[in-house]
N, C-alpha and C positions, 0 to 999 in steps of 0.2 A: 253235628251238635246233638246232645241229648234233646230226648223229646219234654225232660220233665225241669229242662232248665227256659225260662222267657227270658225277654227283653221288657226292657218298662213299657213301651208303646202296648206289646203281646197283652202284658197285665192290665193294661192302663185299658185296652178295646176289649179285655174278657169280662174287668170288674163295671165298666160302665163308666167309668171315670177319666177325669185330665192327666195326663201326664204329668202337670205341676205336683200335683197330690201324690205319687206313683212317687216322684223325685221326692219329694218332702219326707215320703215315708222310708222311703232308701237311705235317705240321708242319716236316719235314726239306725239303720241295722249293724251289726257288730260287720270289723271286715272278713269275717268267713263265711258269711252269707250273700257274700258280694262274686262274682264272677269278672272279669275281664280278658277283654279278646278284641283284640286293635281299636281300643278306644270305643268298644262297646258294653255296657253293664249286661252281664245276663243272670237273675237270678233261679236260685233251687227252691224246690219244692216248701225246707222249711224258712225260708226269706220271701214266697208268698203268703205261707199260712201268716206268719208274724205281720204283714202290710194287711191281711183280710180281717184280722183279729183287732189290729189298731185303726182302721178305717169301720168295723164293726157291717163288715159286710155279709150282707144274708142273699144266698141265691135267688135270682129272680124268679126262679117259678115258684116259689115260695110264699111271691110277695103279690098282694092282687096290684089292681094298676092305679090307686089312691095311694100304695107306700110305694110305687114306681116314681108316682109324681111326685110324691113329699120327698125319695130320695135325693132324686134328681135336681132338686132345688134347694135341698139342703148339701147337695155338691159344689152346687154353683154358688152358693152363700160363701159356702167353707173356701174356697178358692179365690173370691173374692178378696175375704178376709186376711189371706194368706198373702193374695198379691200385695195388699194396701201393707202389710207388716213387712212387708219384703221390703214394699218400694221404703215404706220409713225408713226402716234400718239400713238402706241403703245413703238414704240421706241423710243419715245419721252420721254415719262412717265417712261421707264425703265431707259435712261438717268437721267432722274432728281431724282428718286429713286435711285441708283449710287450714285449720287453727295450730295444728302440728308445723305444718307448712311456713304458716305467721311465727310460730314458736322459733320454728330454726334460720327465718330470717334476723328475729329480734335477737339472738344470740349470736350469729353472725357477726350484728353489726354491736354487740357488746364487746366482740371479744377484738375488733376491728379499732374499738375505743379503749380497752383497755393496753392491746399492742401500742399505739400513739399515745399513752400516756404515760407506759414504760419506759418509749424511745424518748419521750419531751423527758422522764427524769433522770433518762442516763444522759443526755444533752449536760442538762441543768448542771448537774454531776460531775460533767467532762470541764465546764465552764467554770466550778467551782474550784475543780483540782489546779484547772490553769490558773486562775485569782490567787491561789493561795502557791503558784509556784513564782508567779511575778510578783506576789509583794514580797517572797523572800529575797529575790534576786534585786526588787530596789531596795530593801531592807540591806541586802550584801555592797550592793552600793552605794549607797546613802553611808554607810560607815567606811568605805574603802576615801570617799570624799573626806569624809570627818577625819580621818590618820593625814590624808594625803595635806589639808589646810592645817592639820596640827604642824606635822611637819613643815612647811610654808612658814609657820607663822615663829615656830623656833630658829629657822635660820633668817629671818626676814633683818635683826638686827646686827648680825655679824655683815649681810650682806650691804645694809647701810652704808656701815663703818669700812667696808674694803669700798665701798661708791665714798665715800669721804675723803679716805684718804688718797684714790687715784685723782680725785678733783684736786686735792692739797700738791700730790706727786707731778699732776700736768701744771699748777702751776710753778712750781719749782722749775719743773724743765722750761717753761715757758721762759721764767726770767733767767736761766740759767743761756740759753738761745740768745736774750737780749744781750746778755753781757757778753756775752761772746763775739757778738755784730759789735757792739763797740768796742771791743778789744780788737777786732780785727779792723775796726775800723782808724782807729787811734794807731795801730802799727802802721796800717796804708800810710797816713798822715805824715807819722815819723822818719819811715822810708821816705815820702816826697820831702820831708826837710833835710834829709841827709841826702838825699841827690842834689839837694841846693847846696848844702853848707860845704864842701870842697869850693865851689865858682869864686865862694866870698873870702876863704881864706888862702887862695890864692893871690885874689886884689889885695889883699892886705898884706901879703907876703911882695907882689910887686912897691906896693907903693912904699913897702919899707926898706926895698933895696934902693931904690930913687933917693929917697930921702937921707939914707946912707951917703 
């Protein structure tokens, strides 16, 4: 590895400083000032000057041990600072993640109501097509009844008059039956007197020869 490229740790123990601060300022550099090598950052020469320039760092022998101290504390302020904005924005983001979260449940269950309230109107729908298929078919019935009692009602008197006249027709035969028992009756009669009337005009044939 070259000797004029670091690591943030290298920079972070040369300038005196956190490592947060080292990342903080990394974060800000374009990425061709950036190095990588198995998931280690290593920077160049001009990706330290640019971190020394925006941290406003002045080498320490430069500095007596009064701006040692002030820096030193004004590091630890700065970092501070930085964590409590970190941790907000962190809570920040987990709020609205939350509420995004609420969002896509409340949506869920809109769209969970408006599916049920599609299916209840194609229901409705289905139930209305059928209402309006059965009241034509008792509408087709109701009138096939209305022909079938017309019709009824036009032959209802012819069918009277043939009931009238097989009443008239059975009585005819009935007496017609009658006369006939007495006609056969009246023959039987006549046959039993013509099987008598020979007996009597034989006696009156004898007693006229006597008499002779």
């Amino acid at each position: 590895m070259s000797e004029n490229l670091k690591t943030i740790k290298e920079l972070a123990d040369e300038l005196g400083v956190s490592k947060k601060k080292i990342h903080y300022q990394v974060s800000k550099l374009d990425s061709n000032l950036i190095q990588r090598l198995d998931g280690t950052i290593y920077l160049n020469n001009a990706a330290i000057k640019v971190i020394k320039g925006n941290i406003g760092y002045v080498p320490k022998t430069k500095l007596d041990s009064v701006g040692v101290q002030n820096r030193q504390y004004l590091d630890t302020k700065l970092d501070t600072v930085n964590t409590s904005l970190i941790d907000e924005k962190n809570e920040r983001i987990n709020y609205l993640k939350e509420q995004i979260k609420n969002k896509d449940n409340q949506i869920s269950v809109k769209d969970e109501q408006i599916k049920s309230l599609v299916d209840v109107q194609k229901q409705t729908q289905n139930l209305l097509d059928q209402q309006q298929r059965l009241a034509l078919q008792d509408k087709k019935l109701l009138d096939e009844y209305k022909s079938e009692i017309n019709e009824l009602k036009a032959l209802k008197m012819p069918r009277e008059d043939m009931k009238d006249g097989s009443s008239i027709r059975g009585e005819a035969q009935e007496e017609i039956e009658r006369l006939k028992a007495q006609l056969k009756l009246s023959e039987e009669e006549r046959n039993k007197a013509k099987e008598k009337e020979p007996v009597k005009t034989e006696s009156k044939k004898w007693w006229g020869l006597w008499r002779k």
